[in-house]
N, C-alpha and C positions, 0 to 999 in steps of 0.2 A: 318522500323521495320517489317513493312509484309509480307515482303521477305520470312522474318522465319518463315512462318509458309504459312499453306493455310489458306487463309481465304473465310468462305462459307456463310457470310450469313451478315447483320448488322441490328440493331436495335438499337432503343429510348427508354429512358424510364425517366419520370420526374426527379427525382431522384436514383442517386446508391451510395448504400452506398457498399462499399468495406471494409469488417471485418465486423464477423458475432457473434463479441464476446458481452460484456454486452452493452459499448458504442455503438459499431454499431447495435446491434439488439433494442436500444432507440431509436435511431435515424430513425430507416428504421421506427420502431412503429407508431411514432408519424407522420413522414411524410405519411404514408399509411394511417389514422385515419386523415390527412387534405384532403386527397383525389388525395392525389400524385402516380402515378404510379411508383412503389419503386421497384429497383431493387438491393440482396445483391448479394457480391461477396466474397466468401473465399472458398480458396483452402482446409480447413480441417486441421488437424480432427476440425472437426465441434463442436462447445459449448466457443470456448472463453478461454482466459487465465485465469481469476477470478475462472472460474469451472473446468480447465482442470490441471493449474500448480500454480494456487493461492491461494486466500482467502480459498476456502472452502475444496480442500484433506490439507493445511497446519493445517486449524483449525480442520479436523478430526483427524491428529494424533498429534497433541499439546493434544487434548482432553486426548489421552490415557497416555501422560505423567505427567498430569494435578494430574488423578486418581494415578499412580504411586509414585506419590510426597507426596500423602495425605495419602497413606494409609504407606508410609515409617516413619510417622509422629504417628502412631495408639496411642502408648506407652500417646504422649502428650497430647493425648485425652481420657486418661486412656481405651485404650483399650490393648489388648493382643496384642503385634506386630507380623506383617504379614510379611512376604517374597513375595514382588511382583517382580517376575522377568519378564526382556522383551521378548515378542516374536517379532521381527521387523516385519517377514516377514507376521505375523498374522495382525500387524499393521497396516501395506500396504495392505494387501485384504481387509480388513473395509473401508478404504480412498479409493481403487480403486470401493468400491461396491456401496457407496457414492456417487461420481463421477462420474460414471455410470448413475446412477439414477437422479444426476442433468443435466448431461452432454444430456438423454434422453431426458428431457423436454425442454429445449432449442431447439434441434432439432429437435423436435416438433413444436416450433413456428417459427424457420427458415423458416418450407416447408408449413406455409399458405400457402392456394395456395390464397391469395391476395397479396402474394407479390411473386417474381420473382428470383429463386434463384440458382447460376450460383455456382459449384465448381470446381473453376478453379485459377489459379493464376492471377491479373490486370496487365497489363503491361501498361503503358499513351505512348498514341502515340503522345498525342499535350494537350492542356490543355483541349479539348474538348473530350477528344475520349481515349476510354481503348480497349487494344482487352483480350478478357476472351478466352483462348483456341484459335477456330476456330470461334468468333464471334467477331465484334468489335461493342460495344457500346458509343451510346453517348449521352447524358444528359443535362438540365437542368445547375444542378448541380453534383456535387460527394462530398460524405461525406467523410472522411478516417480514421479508426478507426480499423488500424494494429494488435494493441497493441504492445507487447515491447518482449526484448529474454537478457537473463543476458547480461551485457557488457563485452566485448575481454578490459582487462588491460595486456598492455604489460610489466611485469614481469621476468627479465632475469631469464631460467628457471622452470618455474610455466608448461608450457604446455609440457616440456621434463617430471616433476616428475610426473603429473596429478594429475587432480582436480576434485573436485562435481560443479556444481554450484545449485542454487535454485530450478532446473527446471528436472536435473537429480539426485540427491540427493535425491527426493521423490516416486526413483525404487530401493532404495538402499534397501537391505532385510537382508544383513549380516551387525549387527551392527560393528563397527569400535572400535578398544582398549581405540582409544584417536583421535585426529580431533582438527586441527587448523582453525579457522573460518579467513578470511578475510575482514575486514568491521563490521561495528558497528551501522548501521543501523536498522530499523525492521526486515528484513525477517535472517540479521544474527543474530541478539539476539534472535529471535524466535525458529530458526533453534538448535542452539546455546544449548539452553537451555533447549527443546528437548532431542540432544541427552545427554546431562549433565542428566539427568534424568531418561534417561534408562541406567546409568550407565558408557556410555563412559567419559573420561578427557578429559577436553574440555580446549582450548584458547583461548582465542574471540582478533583479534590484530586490533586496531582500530587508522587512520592513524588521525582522530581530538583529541582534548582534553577534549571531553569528549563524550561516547557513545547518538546517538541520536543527531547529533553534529547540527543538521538544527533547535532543540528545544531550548529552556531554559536552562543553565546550571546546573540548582538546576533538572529538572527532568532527565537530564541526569548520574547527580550525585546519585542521589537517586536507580535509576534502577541499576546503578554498583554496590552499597553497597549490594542489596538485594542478586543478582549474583552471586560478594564475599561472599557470608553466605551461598550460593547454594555447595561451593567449585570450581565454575568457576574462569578460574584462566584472568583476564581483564588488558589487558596493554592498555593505551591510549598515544597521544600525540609523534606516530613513523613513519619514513618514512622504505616504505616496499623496501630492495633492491633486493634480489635476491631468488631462491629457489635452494636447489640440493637434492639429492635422495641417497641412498644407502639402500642394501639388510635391516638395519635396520628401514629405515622409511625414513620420507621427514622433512626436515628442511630451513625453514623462517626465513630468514639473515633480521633482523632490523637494524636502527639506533635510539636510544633510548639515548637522555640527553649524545650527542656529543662521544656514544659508540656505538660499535657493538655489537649486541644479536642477540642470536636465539633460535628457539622452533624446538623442534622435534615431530612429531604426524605420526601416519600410516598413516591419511589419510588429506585431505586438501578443504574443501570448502571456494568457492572463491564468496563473496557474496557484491560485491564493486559496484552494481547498476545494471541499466535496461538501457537499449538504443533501440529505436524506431524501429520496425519492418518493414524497409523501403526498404531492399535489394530486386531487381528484380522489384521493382516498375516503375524505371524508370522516379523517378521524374524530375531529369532535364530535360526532356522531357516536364514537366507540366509547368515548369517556376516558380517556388512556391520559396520562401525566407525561405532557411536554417539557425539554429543557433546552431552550435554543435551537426549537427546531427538529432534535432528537430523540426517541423516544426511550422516559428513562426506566431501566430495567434492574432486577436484582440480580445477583449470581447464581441463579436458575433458569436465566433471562426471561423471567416474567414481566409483564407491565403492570400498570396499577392496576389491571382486569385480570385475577387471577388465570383465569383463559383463554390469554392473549398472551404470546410471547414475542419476541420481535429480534432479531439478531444480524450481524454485518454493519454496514455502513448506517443503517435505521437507529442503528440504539446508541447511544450513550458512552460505550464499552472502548472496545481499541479495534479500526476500519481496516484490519488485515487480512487476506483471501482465507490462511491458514486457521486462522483464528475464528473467523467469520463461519468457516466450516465445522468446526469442534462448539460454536454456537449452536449453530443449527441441529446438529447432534445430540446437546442434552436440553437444547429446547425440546426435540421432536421425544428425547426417550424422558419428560418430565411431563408431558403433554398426555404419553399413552402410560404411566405409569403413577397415576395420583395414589395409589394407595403403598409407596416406595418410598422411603425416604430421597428428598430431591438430589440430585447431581447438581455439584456446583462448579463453574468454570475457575480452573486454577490458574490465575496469574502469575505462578514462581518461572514457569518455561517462555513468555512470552518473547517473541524474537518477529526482527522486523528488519528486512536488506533491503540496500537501493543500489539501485544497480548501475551506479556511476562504473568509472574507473579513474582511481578505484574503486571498489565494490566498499560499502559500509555495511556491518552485518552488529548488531546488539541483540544482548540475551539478557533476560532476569534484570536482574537490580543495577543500576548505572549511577555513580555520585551523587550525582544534583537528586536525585530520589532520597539516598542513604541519607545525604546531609540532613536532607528537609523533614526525614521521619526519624532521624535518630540515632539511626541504624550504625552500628560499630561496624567496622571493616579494616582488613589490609589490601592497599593497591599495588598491582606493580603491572610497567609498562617492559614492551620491548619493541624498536624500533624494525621494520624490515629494509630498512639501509645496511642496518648491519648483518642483514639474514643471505646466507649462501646463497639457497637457489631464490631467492629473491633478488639478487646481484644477475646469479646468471639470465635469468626473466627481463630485466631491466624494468623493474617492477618494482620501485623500491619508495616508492610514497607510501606513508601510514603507521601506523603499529597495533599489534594487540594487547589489552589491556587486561587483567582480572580480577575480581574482587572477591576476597575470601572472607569467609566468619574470623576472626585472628583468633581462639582459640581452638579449632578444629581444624582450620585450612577450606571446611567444605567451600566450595564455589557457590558463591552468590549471583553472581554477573559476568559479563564479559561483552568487550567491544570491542570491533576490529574494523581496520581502515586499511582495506589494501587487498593484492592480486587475489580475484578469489576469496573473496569474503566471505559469501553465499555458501559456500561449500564446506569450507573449513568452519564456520560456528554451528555446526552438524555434529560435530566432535566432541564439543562441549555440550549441545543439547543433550547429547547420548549421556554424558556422564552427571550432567546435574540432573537428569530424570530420575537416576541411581543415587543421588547427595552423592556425589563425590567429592572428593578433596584435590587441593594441588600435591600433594604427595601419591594420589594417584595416578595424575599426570605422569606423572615422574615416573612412575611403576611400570606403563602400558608403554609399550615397544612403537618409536617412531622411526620411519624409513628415515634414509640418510642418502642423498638431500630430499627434502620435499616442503611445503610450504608448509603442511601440518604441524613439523616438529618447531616451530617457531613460540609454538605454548607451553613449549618446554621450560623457556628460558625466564619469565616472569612465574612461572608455576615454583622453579626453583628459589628468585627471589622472597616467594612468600613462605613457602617450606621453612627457610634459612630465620625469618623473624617470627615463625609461632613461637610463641611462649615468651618471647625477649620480655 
């Protein structure tokens, strides 16, 4: 491989971490603060997919369609109704000035000059050894933390009519008539529901049977219903066959309950998952154990190279900003601390929101899990139609749900579909980091009104059947 290139110069460094995005800038973190000579490696643009094409420009202009929804609403809140019309492309300077401003302080902490940092592409020469450009480095260890680039579904069709996917969708500045979503996930229902709100006709075509299909069926039911009241128009349960195009628009040939359907929309986002940002790495090179692309790790997040670790959207594991970060974390402190017993990442806290509206927020263990591994439980739901300031909000799609050990009450799980999701399963994280119980619930002082005390009343349900 060094053929290709000149190579002028080589160097060591304890650790490198290769991807300079939120996982890998935790990771170089933490190993730099043990006293590891940390080197990152990314090619740019420098800040990470979370700040550059994620979490934070999605949730800047979610925000603007948030305001749009609620003031189309004025009339219900006895006020004089407004006309709020979209400007897209005004939309997109706020998220891009945002983005900016986060994308700044990242790379900022990139060029500590305590740590080492190479903008270049990694290529692995052997499991020991990367060349960056005209340098070849070699390590200790290597972290890897890519992150991820929407996935190639082959589609007869789909790339002749063209597509948005997640990542270019958020340059988009002339809003579209109408827009066919593909996939039923978070970033398409988010997407989704977006532009349904500034106006476009939307289709959301989702190939499970039920939107949010890796969830519960009751929260994935729930978010359809609210959707349909939005006037999103939500097919589930289709296999997708083809796409073709003509002067009036792009049309998505289904198969739908042993028939052929299709949707016509001007424009088409293809939003049917993420796959690991592995191309030009040259991992066979590294010897590392692929699975679908991903690369598979233990709960140390080791790869099959003791000395490679790999964490975020790359590994195997679960593709969450939060998660992805507390990867990077005990990659980096497993990395500078081989002579320690390993840290391993605990699944009981794992929690995952999308940020529809309403908001879906799940914690720890959810049904279709308990069922399929065994696990005993008590359930109990409550409704926020029936919840005060959920009434006064006009916020009243969804419920929170709990799931307890039945003979301690401790809290297993919890899911919630409705105002404020994000927020409030915070409250539960806090208490199942602690094992608590629903009789704790019940103990700890809730304001009155607020959307919090709403766990009150399923916590009580489950209290009332321990022991039956």
């Amino acid at each position: 491989m060094e053929s290709q290139g000149q190579v002028t110069m080589r160097k060591t460094h304890d650790v490198v971490v290769i991807g300079g995005g939120s996982a890998g800038y935790a990771a170089a973190r933490t190993a730099r603060d043990a006293g590891a000579d940390v080197a990152i490696v990314d090619q740019g643009p420098l800040g990470g997919l979370c700040i550059l094409r994620g979490c934070m420009p999605t949730k800047a202009i979610l925000r603007s369609a948030e305001v749009a929804a609620l003031l189309r609403r004025a009339k219900e809140f006895g006020l004089s109704p407004v006309s709020a019309r979209a400007d897209l492309s005004a939309i997109v300077d706020r998220k891009d000035r945002l983005v900016r401003e986060f994308a700044d302080y990242r790379i900022q902490q990139l060029r500590d000059p305590r740590l080492t940092l190479y903008q270049s592409q990694a290529v692995f020469q052997s499991p020991r050894e990367v060349t960056v450009g005209d340098t070849v480095l070699s390590a200790g260890s290597f972290i890897l933390a890519t992150g991820s680039r929407p996935r190639e579904v082959p589609i007869p069709g789909l790339a002749q009519a063209g597509y948005f996917t997640s990542d270019t969708i958020l340059d988009l500045r002339t809003q579209p008539g109408s827009l066919i979503v593909l996939g039923g996930g978070a970033v398409a229902l988010e997407l989704g529901q977006f532009f349904a709100r500034l106006g476009t006709r939307v289709t959301i075509l989702q190939r499970g049977r039920t939107l949010l299909s890796g969830m519960d069926e009751d929260v994935g039911r729930a978010l359809e219903a609210a959707l349909i009241d939005e006037g999103i128009e939500v097919v589930t349960g289709l296999q997708l066959l083809r796409v073709t195009h003509d002067a009036t628009g792009k049309t998505v040939w289904v198969m739908k309950d042993g028939r052929e359907r299709s949707f016509v929309g001007e424009e088409i986002l293809q939003a049917l998952g993420r796959q690991p940002n592995i191309e030009g790495l040259h991992l066979d090179l590294a010897e590392m154990t692929l699975d679908g692309g991903r690369i598979v790790v233990d709960g140390a997040m080791r790869t099959s190279q003791a000395h490679i670790f790999a964490v975020g959207d790359m590994n195997d594991v679960t593709p969450i900003v939060h998660l992805a970060i507390q990867q990077g974390e005990i990659a980096a402190y497993n990395a500078t601390h081989a002579d320690q017993p390993a840290k391993i990442v605990d699944h009981r806290l794992d929690t995952e929101v999308v940020f529809t509206d309403p908001q879906v927020a799940v914690l720890g263990l959810n049904e279709t899990h308990a069922k399929a591994a065994g696990t005993l439980y008590l359930a109990a739901s409550y409704l926020f139609s029936d919840h005060g300031k959920a009434l006064c909000l006009g916020a009243t799609h969804g419920f929170v749900k709990l799931l307890c050990a039945p003979q301690t009450g401790e809290i297993l799980g919890v899911q919630i579909v409705g105002p404020e999701a994000g927020e409030l399963i915070h409250e539960l994280i806090a208490v199942m980091y602690f094992h608590g119980t629903a009789a704790d619930l019940l103990r700890m002082p809730h304001y009155h009104p607020t959307l919090a005390e709403i766990v009150t009343y399923p916590a009580e349900s489950i209290v009332e059947r321990l022991g039956a």
